[in-house]
C-alpha positions in Angstrom: -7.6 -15.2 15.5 -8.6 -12.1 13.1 -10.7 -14.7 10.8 -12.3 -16.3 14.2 -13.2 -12.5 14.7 -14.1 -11.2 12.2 -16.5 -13.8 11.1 -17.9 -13.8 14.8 -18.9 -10.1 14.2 -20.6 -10.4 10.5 -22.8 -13.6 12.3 -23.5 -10.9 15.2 -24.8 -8.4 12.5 -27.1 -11.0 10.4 -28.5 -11.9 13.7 -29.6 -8.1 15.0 -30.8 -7.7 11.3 -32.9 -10.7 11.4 -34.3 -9.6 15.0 -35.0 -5.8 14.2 -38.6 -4.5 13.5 -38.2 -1.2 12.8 -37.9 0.8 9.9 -35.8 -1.6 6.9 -34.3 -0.7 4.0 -33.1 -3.3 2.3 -31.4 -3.4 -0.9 -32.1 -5.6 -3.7 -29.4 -8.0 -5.0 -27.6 -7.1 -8.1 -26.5 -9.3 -10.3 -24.1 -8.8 -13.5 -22.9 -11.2 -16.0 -20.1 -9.7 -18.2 -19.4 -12.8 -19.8 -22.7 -13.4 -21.8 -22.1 -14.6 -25.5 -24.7 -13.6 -27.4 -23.7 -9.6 -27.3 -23.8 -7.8 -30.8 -21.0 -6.8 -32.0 -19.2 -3.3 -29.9 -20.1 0.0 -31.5 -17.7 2.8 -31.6 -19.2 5.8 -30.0 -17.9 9.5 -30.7 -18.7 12.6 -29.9 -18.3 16.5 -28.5 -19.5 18.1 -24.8 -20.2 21.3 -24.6 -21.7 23.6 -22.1 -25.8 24.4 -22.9 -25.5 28.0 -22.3 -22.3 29.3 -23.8 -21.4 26.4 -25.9 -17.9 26.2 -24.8 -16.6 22.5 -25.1 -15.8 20.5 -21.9 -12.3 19.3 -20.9 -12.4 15.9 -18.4 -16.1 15.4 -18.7 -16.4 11.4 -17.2 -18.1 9.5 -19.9 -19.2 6.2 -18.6 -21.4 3.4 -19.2 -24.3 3.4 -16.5 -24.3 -0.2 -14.7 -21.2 -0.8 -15.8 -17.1 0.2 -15.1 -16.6 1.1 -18.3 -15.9 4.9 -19.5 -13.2 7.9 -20.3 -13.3 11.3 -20.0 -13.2 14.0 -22.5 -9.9 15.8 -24.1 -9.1 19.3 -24.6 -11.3 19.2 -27.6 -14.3 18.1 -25.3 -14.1 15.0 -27.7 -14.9 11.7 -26.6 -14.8 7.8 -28.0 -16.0 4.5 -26.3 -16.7 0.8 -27.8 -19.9 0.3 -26.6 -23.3 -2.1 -27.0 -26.3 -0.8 -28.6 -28.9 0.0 -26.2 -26.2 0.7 -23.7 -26.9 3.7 -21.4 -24.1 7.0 -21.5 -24.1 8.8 -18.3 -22.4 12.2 -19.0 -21.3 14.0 -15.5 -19.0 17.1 -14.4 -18.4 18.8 -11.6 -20.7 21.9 -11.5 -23.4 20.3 -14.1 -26.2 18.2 -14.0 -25.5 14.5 -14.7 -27.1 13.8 -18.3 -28.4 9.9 -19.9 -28.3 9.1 -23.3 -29.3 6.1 -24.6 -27.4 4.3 -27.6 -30.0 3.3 -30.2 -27.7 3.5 -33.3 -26.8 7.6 -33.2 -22.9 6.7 -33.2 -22.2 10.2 -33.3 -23.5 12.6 -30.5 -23.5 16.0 -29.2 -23.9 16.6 -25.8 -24.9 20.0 -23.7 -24.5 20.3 -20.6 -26.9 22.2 -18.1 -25.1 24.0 -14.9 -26.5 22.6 -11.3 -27.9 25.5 -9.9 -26.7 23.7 -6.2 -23.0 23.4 -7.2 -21.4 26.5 -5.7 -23.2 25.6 -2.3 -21.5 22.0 -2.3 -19.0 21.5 0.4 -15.9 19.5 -0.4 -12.7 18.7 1.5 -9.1 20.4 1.0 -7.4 18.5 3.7 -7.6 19.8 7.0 -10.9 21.1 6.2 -13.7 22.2 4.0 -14.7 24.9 1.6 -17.7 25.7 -0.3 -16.8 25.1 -3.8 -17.9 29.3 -4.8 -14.5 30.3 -2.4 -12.6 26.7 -4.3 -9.7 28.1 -5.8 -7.2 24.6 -6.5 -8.3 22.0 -8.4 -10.0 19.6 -6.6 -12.5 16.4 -8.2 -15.4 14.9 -6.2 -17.1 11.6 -6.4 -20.0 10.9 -4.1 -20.6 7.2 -2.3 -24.5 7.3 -4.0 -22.4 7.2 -7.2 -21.1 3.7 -6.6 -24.0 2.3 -5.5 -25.6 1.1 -8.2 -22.4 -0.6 -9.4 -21.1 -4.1 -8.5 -17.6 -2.8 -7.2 -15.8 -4.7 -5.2 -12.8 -2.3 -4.9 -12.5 1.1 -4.5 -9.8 1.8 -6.1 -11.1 -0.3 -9.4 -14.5 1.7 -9.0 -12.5 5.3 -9.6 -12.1 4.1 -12.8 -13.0 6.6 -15.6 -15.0 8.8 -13.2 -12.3 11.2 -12.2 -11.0 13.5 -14.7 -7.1 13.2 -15.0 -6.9 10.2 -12.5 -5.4 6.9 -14.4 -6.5 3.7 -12.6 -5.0 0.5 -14.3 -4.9 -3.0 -13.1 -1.7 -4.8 -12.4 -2.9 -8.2 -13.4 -6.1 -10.3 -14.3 -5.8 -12.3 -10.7 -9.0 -12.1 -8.2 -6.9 -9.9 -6.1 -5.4 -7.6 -8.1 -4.7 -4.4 -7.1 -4.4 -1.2 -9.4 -1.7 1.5 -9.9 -3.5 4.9 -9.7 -2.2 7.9 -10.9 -3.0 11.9 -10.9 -2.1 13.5 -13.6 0.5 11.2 -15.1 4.3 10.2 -13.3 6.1 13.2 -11.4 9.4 10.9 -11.1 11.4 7.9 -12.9 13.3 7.3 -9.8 10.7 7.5 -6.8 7.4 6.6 -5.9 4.2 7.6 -8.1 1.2 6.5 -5.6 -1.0 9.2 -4.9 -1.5 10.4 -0.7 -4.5 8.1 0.6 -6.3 9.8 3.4 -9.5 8.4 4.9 -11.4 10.1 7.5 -8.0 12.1 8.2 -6.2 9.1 8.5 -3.0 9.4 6.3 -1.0 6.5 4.0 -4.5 4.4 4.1 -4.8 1.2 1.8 -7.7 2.3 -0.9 -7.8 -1.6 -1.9 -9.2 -2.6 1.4 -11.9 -0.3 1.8 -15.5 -1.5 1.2 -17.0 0.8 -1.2 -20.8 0.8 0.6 -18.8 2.5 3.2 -18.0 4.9 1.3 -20.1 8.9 1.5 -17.0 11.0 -0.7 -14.3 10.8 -2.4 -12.1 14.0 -3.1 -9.2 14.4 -5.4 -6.6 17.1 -4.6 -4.7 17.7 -8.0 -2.9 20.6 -8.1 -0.3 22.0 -6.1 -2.7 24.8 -4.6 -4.6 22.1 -3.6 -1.2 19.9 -2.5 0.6 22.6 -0.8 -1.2 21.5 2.6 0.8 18.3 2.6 4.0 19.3 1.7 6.1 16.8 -0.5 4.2 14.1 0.5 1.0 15.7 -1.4 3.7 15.6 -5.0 2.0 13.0 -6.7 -1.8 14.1 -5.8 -4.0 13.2 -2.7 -6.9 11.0 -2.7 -9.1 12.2 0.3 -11.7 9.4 1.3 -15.0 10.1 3.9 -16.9 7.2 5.4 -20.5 7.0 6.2 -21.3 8.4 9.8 -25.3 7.0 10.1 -26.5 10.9 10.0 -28.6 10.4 6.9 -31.5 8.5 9.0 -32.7 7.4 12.4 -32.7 3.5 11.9 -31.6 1.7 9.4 -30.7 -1.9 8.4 -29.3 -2.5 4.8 -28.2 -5.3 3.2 -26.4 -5.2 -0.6 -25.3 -8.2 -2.7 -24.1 -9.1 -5.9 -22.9 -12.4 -8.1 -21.1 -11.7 -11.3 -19.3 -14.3 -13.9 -15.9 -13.9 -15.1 -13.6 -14.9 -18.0 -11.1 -14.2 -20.1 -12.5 -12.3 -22.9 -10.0 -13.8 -26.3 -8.1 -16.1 -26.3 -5.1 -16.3 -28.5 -5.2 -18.8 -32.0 -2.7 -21.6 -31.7 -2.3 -24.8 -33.8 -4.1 -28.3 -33.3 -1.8 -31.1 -32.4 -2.1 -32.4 -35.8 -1.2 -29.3 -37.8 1.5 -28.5 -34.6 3.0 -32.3 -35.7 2.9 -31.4 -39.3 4.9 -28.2 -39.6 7.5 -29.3 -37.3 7.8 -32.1 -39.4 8.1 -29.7 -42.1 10.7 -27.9 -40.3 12.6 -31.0 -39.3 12.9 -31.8 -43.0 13.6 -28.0 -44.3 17.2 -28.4 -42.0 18.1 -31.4 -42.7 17.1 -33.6 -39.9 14.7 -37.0 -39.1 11.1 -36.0 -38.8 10.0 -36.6 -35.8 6.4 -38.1 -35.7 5.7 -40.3 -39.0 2.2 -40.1 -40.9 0.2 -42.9 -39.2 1.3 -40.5 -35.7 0.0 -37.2 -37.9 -2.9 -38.7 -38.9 -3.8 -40.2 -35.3 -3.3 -37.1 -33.5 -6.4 -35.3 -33.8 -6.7 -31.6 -32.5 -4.6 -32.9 -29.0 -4.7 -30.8 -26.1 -5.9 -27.2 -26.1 -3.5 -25.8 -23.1 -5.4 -22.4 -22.5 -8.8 -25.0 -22.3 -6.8 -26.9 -19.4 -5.7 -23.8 -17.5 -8.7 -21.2 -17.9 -12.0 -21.3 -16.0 -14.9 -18.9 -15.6 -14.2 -17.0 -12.3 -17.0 -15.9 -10.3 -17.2 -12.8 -7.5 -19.9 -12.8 -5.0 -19.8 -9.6 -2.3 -22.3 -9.7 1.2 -22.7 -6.6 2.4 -24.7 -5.7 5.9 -24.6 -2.1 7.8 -26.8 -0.8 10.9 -27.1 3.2 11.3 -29.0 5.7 12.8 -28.6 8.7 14.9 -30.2 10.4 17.8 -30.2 13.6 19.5 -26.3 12.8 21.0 -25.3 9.7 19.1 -24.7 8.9 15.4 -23.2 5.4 14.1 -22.4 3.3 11.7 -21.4 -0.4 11.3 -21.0 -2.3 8.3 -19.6 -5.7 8.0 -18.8 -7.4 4.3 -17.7 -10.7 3.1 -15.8 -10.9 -0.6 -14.9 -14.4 -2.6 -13.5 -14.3 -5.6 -12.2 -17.6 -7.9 -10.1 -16.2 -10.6 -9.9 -17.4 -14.2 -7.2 -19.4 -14.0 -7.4 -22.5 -12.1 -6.4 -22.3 -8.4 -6.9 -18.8 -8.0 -9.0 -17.9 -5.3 -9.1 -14.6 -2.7 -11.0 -13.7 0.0 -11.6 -10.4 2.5 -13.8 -9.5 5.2 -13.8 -6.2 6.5 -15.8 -4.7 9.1 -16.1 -1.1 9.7 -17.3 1.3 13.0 -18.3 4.9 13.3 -19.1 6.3 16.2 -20.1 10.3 17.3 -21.2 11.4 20.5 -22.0 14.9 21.2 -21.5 15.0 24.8 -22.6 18.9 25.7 -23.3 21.7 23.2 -19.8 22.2 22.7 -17.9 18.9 22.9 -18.3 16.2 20.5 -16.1 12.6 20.7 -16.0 10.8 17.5 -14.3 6.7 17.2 -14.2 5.3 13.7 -12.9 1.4 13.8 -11.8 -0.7 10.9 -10.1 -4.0 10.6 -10.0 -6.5 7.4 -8.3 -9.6 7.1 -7.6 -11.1 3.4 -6.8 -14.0 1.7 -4.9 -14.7 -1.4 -4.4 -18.8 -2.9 -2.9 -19.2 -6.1 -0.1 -21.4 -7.7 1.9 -19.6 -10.8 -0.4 -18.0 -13.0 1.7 -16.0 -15.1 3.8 -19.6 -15.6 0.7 -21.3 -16.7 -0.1 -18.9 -19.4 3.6 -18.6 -20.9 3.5 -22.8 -20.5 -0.1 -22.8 -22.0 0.7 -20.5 -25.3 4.2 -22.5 -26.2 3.5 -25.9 -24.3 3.1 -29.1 -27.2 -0.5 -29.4 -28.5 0.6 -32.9 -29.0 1.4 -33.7 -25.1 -1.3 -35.0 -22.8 -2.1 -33.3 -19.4 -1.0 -36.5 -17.8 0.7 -39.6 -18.9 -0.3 -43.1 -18.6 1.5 -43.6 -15.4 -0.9 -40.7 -13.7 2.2 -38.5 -13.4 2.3 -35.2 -15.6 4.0 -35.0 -18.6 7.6 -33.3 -18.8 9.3 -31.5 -21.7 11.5 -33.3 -24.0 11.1 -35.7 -27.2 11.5 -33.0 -29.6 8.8 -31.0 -29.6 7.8 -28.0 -27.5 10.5 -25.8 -25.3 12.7 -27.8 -23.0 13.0 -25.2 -20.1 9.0 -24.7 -20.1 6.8 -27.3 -18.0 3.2 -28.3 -18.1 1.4 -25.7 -17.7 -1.6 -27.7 -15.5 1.2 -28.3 -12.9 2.6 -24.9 -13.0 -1.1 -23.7 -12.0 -2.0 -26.1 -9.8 1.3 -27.3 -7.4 3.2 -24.4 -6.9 1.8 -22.8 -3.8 1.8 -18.6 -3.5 -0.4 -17.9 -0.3 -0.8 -14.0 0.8 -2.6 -13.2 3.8 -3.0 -9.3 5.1 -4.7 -8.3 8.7 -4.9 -4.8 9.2 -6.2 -2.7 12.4 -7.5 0.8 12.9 -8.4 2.7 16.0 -9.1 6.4 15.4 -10.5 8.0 18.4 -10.9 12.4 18.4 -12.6 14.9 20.1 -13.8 18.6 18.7 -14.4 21.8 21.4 -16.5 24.8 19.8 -14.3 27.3 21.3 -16.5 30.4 20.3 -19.3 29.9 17.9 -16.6 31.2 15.0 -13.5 28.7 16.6 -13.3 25.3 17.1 -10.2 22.8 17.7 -10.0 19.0 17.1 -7.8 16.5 17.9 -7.7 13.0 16.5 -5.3 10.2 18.0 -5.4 7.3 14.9 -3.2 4.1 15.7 -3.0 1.5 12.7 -1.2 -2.1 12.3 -0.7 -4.1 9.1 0.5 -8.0 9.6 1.7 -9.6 6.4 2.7 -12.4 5.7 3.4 -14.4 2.1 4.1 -18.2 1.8 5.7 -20.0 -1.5 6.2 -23.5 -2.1 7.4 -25.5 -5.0 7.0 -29.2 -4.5 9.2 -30.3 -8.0 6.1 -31.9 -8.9 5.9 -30.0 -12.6 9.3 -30.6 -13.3 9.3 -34.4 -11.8 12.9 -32.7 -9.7 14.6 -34.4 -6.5 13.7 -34.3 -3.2 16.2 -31.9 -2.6 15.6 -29.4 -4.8 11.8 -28.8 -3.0 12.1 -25.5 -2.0 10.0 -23.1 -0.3 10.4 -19.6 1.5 8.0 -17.1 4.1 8.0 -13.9 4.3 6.6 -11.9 7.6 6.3 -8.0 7.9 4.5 -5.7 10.7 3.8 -2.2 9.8 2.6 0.3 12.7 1.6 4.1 12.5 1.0 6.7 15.4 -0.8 9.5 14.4 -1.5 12.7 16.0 -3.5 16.0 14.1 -3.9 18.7 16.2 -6.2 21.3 13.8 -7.2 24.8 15.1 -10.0 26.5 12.9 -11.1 29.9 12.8 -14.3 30.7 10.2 -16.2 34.1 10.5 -18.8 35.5 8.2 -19.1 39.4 7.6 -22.1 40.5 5.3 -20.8 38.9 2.3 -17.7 38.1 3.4 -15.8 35.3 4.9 -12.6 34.7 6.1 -11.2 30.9 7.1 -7.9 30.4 9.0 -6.7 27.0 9.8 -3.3 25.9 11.7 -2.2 22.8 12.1 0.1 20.8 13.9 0.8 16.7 13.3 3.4 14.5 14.1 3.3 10.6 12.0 5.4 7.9 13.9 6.1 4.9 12.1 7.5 1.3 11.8 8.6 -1.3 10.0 9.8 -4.9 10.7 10.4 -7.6 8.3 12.0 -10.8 7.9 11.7 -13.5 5.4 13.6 -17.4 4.7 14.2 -19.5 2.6 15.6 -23.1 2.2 15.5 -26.3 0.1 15.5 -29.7 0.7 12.0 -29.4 2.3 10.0 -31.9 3.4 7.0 -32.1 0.7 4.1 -32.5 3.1 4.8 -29.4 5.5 5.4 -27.2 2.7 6.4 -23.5 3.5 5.5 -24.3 7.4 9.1 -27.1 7.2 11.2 -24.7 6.3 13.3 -25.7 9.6 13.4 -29.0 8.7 14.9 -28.2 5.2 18.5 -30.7 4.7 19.9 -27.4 2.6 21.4 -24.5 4.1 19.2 -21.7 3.2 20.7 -19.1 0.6 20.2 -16.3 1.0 20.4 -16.0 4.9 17.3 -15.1 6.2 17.0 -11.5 6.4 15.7 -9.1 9.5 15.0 -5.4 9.2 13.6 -2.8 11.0 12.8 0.6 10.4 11.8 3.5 11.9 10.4 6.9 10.5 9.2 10.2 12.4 7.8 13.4 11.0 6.1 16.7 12.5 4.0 19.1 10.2 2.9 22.8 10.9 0.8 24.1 8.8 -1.1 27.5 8.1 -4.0 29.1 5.7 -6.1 31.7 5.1 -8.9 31.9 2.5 
């Protein structure tokens, strides 16, 4: 299986670690606890950028917390604001200027100048299909560098471009341990289709940014404009996120390992009455329209504070991320392999997710002018939880008055008068409905680049990609004490495959202080889709989602099949 796999190959890696003797790096592990309780008080935090030499203010300057993923970027004021601790540390960076620290030591009001990077026209950064010194840059283009991230403990990359990217939005869809994010470049282009930015990594198009490891990670580039976009047509509308791994060029040998542990919770939590105050206004109420009240005094009195519902359903969650790569490179070869292991337990009782991923790049430079490159990735993913966005609607109207469980061990139901009739316990919403996810996905990306003339070269890369998904739900009537033959469940199955073929031609010529770049491309993206999904009730309660088969109720709806296929073929031309 992909698990049996992919945990084979991490054991393989901790193994050749342990047995190498040559040069080690190692990295130190990290370790951050967000959920300490004796912070001071959050300390608003304003202030203007400007440029050190001309004194012009800054528009999308990233303003972020150092050791932390916590920031914003500057308006078109070059005005800033950020709740922050004291003593915390500002790191102040935009593209073409040096990276400045400030320090928070009560100054609640500062003003920043910025010094220009004498190195950052010579910088190279990708435009899809190619690169360009950023002196001949004429679209709008944001960079991020991998050394960047690693000093944070990110355990997505698509979480970690969080308020470092001027004009990229990154915001999570929920508080689960694996929730993804909606990104966005420079706001919604349309109310009717799609939003999500191009993901590209290592030339590899419609990649998933939530599954790559961010230690892999040498670049990130953000095409934002349509100069920039034109390249990819309409599928380039809403912006294009171009990714570069690591390729084991930086040193000969190397062995690093990076780890981290952090705590989480949920930050407030919303006021709501004791069971005796709960029992006294609704007695109050009961009275005010004319009806019985239902507890009397010696039941008031005996109540106490009852049961605290968000007490029953929240825990601290805890993250811990294993991180091992090997690279190097010789006269002919260059690699990298990396192999990481993430566990996540959410805040809300059973909530738990889990991914490895492994990653392979290889180059070979097989004569002077021939160079074969094979970058491998697969990941495999699980997701456990029951209904969390249940428990918390349960847990903030739920009866303070009702105990988790009643005296015959079963939990208690809705009803006496008190509390909403159509809202269950909100334990048993958490913890027996069943919601499993699992994800597999598959890359094989082999090219090859000729050095035609010393001013010409041509590549080809070849990328085939598979994603298997499949979801599993289950509701045993358990929380709602229903019949047998209302225990339903349903699966859901999917298999997404890609062929992809980019065929680029490059011409680059200097002439005194001249250059001139020609690029043409042609690409053709094959595609498919097949998905099918079930459901049923009447199932029997120990097989869960796996009985569907056995279920005594005609499923409704009929289970559904699809397939679909999609072809495209690109030719492209520029000239800079």
């Amino acid at each position: 299986s992909w698990l049996v796999t992919l945990r084979t190959l991490f054991l393989a890696f901790l193994i050749l670690a342990a047995s190498a003797t040559l040069n080690v790096q190692a990295a130190g592990i990290k370790i951050a606890n967000p959920t300490k309780t004796n912070k001071l008080p959050k300390i608003l935090v304003k202030g203007k950028v400007s440029d050190k030499s001309t004194g012009e203010t800054l528009t999308g300057v990233s303003v972020r917390v150092k050791g932390a993923n916590i920031g914003t970027v500057t308006n078109a004021s070059g005005e800033f604001s950020l709740n922050v601790d004291e003593n915390n540390i500002l790191v102040f960076t935009y593209i073409g200027y040096k990276s400045t620290e400030v320090k928070i030591t009560g100054n609640t009001t500062l003003d920043i100048q910025l010094e220009k990077s004498e190195n950052s026209l010579e910088e190279v950064v990708l435009v899809g299909y190619g690169t360009v010194k950023r002196t001949d840059l004429t679209g709008s283009i944001a960079s991020l560098q991998g050394k960047e991230l690693e000093d944070q403990p990110n355990f997505r990359t698509d979480q970690a471009l969080q308020g470092r990217v001027a004009g990229v939005v990154v915001q999570t869809n929920s508080g689960g341990p694996s929730a993804g994010v909606t990104i966005r470049i420079r706001g919604a282009n349309s109310l009717t289709y799609g939003n999500d930015p191009l993901i590209i990594v290592d030339g590899i198009q419609n990649a998933s940014i939530g599954t790559i490891n961010p230690n892999d990670i040498k670049s990130i580039d953000v095409l934002k404009d349509a100069a920039a976009l034109s390249v990819y047509g309409a599928r380039g509308t809403n912006g294009v996120i171009l990714i570069t791994t690591k390729s084991g060029r930086e040193s000969p040998f190397t062995v690093a390992y990076d780890s981290f542990v952090s705590s989480d919770r949920v930050r407030k939590r919303l006021g709501i009455l004791d069971a005796k105050t709960y029992a006294t206004v609704l007695n109050e109420s009961q009275v005010a329209n004319g009806y019985n009240p239902i507890f009397t005094q010696n039941e008031v009195d005996a109540l106490g504070k009852g049961t605290d519902w968000q007490d029953e359903i929240f825990q601290t969650g805890a993250t811990q991320s294993h991180n091992l790569s090997i690279s190097g490179f010789s006269d002919k070869i260059s690699y990298y392999v990396s192999g990481n292991v993430l566990d996540r337990t959410g805040v809300i009782i059973n909530s738990a997710y889990r991914q490895y991923s492994f990653r392979s790049n290889l180059n070979i430079k097989a004569t002077s002018k021939l160079t074969f490159a094979l970058n491998t990735f697969a990941s495999y993913d699980i997701n456990h939880s029951g209904d969390p966005t249940g428990a918390v609607n349960s847990a903030l109207s739920w009866s303070p008055t009702k105990p988790v469980y009643e005296s015959n061990g079963k939990y208690s139901q809705p009803g006496g008068g008190v509390g909403p009739n159509g809202v269950y316990n909100p334990v048993a919403v958490a913890k027996e409905i069943v919601d499993d996810r699992y994800n597999k996905s598959f890359t094989f990306a082999p090219s090859a680049e000729y050095q035609i003339t010393p001013d010409l070269k041509f590549k080809s890369l070849a990328a085939y990609k598979v994603i298997d998904r499949f979801s599993g739900y289950f509701n045993n009537q358990v929380a709602n004490a229903g019949p047998a033959s209302a225990i339903a469940g349903s699966t859901s199955m999917s298999q997404y495959t890609s062929l992809q073929n980019s065929n680029i031609l490059t011409y680059d010529k200097k002439i005194s202080d001249h250059s001139i770049n020609i690029t043409a491309v042609y690409e053709t993206l094959q595609d498919q889709y097949r998905g099918s999904d079930q459901s049923a009730q009447g199932v029997p309660i120990n097989l869960g989602y796996n009985g569907l088969s056995y279920a005594t109720t005609t499923p409704y709806p009929q289970p559904r099949n699809e397939i679909v296929n999609t072809a495209t073929r690109s030719l492209m031309g520029r000239i800079n």
